[in-house]
C-alpha positions in Angstrom: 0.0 0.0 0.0 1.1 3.6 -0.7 0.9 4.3 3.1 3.4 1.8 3.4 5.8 3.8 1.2 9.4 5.2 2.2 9.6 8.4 0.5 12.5 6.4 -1.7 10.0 3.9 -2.7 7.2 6.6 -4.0 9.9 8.2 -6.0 11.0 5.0 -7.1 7.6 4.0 -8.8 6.7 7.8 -9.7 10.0 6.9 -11.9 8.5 4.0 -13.1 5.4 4.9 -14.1 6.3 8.7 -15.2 8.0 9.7 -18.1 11.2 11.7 -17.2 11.3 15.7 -17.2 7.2 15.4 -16.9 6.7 19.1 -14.9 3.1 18.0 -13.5 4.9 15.2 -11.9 7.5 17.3 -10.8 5.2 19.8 -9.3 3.1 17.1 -7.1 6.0 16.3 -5.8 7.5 19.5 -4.8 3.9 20.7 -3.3 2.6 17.2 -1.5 6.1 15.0 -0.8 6.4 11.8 -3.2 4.6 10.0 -0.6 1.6 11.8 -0.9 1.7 12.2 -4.5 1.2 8.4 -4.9 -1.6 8.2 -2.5 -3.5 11.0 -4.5 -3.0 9.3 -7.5 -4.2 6.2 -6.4 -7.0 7.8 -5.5 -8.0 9.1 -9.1 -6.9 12.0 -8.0 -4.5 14.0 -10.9 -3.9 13.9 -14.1 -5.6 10.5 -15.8 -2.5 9.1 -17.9 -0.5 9.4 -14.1 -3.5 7.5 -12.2 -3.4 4.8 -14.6 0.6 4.4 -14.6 0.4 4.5 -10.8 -2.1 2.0 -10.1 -0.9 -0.4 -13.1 2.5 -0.3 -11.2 1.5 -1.0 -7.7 -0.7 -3.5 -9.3 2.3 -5.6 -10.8 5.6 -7.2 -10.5 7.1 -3.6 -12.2 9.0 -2.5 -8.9 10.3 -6.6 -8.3 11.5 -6.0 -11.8 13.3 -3.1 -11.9 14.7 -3.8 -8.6 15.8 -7.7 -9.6 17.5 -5.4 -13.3 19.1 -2.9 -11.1 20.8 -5.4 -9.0 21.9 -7.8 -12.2 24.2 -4.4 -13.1 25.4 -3.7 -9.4 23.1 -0.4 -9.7 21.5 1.9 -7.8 18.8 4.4 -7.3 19.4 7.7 -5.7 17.1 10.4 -5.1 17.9 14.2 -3.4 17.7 12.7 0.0 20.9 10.7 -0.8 24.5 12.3 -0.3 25.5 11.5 -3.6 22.8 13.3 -5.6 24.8 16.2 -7.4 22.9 20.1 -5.8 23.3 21.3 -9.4 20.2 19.3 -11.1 18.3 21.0 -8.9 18.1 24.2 -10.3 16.0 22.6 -12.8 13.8 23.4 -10.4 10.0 21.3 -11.2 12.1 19.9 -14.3 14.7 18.2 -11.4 14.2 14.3 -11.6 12.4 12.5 -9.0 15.2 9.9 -8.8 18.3 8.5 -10.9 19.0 5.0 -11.8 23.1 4.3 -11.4 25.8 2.0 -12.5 29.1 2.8 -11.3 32.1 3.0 -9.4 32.4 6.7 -9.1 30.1 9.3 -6.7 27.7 11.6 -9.1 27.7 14.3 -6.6 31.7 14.3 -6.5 32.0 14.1 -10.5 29.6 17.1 -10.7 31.5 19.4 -8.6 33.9 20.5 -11.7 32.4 19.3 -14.7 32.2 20.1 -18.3 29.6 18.6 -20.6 31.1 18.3 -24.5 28.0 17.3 -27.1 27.7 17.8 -30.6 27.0 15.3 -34.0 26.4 12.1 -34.1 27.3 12.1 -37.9 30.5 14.3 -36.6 34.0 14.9 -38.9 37.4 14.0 -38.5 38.1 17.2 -37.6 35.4 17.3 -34.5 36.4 13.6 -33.6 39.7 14.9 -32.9 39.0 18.5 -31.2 36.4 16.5 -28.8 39.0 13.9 -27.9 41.6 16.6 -27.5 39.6 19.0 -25.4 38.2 15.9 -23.0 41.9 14.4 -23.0 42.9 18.2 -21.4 39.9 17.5 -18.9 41.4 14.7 -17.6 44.3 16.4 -16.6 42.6 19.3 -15.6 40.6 17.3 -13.0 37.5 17.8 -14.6 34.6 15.3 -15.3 33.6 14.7 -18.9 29.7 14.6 -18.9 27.9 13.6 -22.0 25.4 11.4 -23.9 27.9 7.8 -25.0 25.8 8.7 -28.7 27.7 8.2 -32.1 30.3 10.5 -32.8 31.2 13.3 -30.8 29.5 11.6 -27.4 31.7 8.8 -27.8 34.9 10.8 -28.9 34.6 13.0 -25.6 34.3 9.7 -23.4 37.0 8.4 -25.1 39.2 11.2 -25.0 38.9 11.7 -20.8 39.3 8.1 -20.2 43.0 8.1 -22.4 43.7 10.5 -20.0 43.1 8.6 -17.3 40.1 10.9 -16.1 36.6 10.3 -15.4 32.7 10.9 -17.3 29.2 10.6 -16.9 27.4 9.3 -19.2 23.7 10.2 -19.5 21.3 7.6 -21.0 17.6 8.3 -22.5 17.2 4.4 -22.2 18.0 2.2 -18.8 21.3 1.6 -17.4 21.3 -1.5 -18.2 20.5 -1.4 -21.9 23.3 -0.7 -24.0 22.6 1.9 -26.8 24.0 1.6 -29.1 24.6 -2.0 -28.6 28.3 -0.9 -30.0 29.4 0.8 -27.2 28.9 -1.9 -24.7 32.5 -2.0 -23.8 32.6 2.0 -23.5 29.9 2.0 -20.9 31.5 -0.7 -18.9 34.7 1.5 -19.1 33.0 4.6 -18.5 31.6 2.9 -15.0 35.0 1.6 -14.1 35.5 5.3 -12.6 32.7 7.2 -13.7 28.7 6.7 -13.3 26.5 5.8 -16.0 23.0 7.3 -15.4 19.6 7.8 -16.6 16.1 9.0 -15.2 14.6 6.0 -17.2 14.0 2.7 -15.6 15.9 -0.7 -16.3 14.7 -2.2 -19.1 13.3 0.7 -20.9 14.3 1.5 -24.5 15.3 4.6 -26.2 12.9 7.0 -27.6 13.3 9.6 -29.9 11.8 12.2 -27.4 13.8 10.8 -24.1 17.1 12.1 -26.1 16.1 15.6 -25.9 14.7 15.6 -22.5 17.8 13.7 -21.2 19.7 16.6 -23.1 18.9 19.0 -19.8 20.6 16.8 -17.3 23.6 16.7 -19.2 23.3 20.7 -19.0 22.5 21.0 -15.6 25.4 18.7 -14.1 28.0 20.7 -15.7 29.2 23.9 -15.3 29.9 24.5 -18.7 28.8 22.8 -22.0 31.0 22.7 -25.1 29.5 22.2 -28.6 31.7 20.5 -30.7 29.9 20.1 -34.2 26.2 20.8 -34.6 24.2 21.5 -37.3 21.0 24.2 -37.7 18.6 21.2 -36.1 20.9 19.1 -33.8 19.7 17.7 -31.1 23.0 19.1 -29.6 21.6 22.4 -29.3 18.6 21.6 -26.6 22.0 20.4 -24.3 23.3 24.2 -25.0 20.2 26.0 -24.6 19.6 24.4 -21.4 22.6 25.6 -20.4 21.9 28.9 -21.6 18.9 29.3 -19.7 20.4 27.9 -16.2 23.4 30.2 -16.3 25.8 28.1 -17.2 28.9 28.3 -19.7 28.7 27.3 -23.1 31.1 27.4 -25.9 30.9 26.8 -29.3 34.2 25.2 -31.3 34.4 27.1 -34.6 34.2 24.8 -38.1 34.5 25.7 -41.5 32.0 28.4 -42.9 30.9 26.1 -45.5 30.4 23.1 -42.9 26.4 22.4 -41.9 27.7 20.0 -39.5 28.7 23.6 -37.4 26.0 26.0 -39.2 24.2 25.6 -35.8 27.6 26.0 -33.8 27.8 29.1 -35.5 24.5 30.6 -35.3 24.5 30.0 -32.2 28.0 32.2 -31.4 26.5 35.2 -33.8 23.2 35.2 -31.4 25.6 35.5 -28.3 23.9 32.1 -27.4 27.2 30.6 -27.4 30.8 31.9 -26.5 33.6 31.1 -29.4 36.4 28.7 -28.2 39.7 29.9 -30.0 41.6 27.6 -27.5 40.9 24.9 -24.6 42.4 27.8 -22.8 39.3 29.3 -23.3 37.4 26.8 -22.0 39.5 25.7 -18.8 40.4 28.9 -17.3 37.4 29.7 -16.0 37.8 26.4 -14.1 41.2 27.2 -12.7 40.0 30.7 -11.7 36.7 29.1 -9.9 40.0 26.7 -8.2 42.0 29.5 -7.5 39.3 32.1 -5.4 38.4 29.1 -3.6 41.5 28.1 -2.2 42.4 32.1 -1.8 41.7 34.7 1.1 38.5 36.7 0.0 41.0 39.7 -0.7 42.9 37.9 -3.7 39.7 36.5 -5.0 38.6 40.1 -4.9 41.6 40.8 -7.0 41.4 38.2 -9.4 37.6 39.1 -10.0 39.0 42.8 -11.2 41.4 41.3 -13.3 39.0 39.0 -15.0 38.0 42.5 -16.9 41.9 42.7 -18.3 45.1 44.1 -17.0 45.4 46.9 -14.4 47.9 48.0 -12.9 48.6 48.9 -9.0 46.5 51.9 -8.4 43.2 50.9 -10.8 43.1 47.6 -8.7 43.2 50.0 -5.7 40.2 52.4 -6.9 38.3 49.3 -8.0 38.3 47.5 -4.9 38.2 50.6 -2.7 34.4 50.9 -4.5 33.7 47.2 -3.6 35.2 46.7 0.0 34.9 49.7 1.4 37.6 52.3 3.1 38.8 49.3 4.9 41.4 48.2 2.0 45.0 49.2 2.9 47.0 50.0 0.3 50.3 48.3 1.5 47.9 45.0 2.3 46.5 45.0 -1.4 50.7 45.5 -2.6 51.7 42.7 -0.5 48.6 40.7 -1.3 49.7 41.3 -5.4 53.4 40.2 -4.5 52.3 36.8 -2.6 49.5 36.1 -6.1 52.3 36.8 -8.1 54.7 34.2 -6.1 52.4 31.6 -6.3 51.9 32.5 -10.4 48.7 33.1 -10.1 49.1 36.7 -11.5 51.8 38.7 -13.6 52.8 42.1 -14.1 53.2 43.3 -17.6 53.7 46.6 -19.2 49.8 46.8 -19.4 49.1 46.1 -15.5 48.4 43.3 -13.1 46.8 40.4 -15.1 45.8 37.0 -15.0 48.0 34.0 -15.9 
């Protein structure tokens, strides 16, 4: 009976008889409890398609199933209540999924902490091959997760790339975990949860469908801190993952192609409407993780500084009138000097002919 329910049980059969990224479901959640949203279901109470899939569930072997699936794969299920569900999905706010199914060595919530999604075509060049397994190569030694889709092409590249280096990914499924899609990369998923997680808001056993891809596409976003579109053309499913991204304030880059390419005509679209930020270099890309590194393990004073200097080089005095607006008549001038001398010890900062700036 629903009474009988532990709130991980309700969330565990709202996942199997919802469809992921389903907003209704989402917000009977956030205003009853998962609990309680079963019990009103059951009760005919909701939307009709939800009242059927609830009471067809508790009416069958569905949850011994999934459960029996979940184990043959050394999985698990994971909800917000757990310490390893990664705070970031949750800005998706009633879009945040109820629960994740998971198969893996590796904690989500740790691999989301410094993460950087890389998506683009399936039907993706030479030339994007390489520049994704490049890029998520250079994550691996930067200590940053790879998090993306284990699709054809540029998916696959990315995974590849990180795990050369000896790094970690996520991959996020729009089918169950244990389901291989494509069947081809059944050894890449197994590698992928050697050190990484393989996830998916879609119970064991279900198959892919065409609209699962693009609602998966938001989890990839919000998980990362930054996405990075590798090849995409004017229609590619690619470009949900970035506007997703877009529209929860995270980073996105675009990686340039050739004018004449449509694989990138969305890529570069998408840089003219400001949607996307152009990638010149992985520099580009990775600095803003080293700088989110840096002011963390800093005193707020040289975080202060290295915010001022994200705006370009300045020298002594400019970094004085800036901060002198932002912290107050407090600052000391001799403190902020010795505070430049210690950044620039620990190479953190440089001073050029133009100023103070950034290394």
């Amino acid at each position: 009976m629903a009474s009988q329910l532990t709130e991980l049980q309700a969330r565990l059969v709202i996942s199997l008889a919802g469809e992921p990224g389903d907003e209704r479901v989402g917000q009977a959640v956030a205003e009853f409890g998962a609990v309680e949203a079963v019990q009103t279901w059951q009760r005919g109470i909701g939307a009709g398609a939800m009242v059927k899939s609830i009471n067809r569930v508790m009416a069958s072997r569905e949850i011994e199933q999934a459960v029996k699936s979940l184990n043959s794969v050394h999985g698990r299920f994971i909800t917000p209540q757990d310490c390893e569900w990664p705070l970031p999905l949750d800005d998706l706010d009633l879009a945040t999924p109820v629960g994740l199914w998971c198969v893996g060595a590796g904690s989500l919530a740790e691999l989301a902490k410094r993460s950087l999604a890389i998506v683009g075509a399936r039907a993706a060049t030479a030339y994007g091959q390489r520049i994704a397994t490049d890029i998520a190569a250079q994550a691996a030694q930067e200590c940053v997760t790879v998090v993306s889709g284990a699709a054809y092409g540029i998916d696959a590249a990315a995974h590849r790339g990180v795990l050369s280096g000896s790094g970690a990914t996520v991959a996020v499924l729009a089918c169950g975990v244990d389901v291989a899609y494509p069947a081809s990369h059944r050894g890449l998923l197994t590698r992928i949860s050697e050190t990484g997680v393989v996830i998916s808001e879609a119970p064991p056993g279900a198959q892919p469908h065409k609209h699962r891809f693009l609602i998966r596409n938001r989890l990839i976003a919000a998980l990362s801190q930054g996405t990075l579109v590798v090849e995409a053309a004017l229609r590619s499913g690619s470009l949900s993952t970035s506007n997703w991204a877009h529209s929860l304030g995270r980073d996105v880059w675009g990686i340039p192609g050739l004018i004449t390419s449509a694989t990138s005509a969305g890529v570069h679209t998408a840089i003219r409407n400001n949607v996307m930020k152009l990638a010149v270099s992985s520099q580009d890309i990775f600095l803003s993780y080293r700088t989110q590194d840096q002011s963390t393990q800093l005193g707020f004073l040289d975080g202060a500084i290295m915010g001022a200097l994200e705006l370009g080089p300045k020298d002594t005095h400019d970094i004085f009138q800036s901060l002198s607006h932002l912290l107050g008549t407090n600052l000391d001038f001799y403190e902020l000097q010795a505070a430049l001398a210690l950044l620039e010890v620990r190479q953190v900062i440089s001073l050029t002919t133009t100023g103070w700036k950034l290394r």
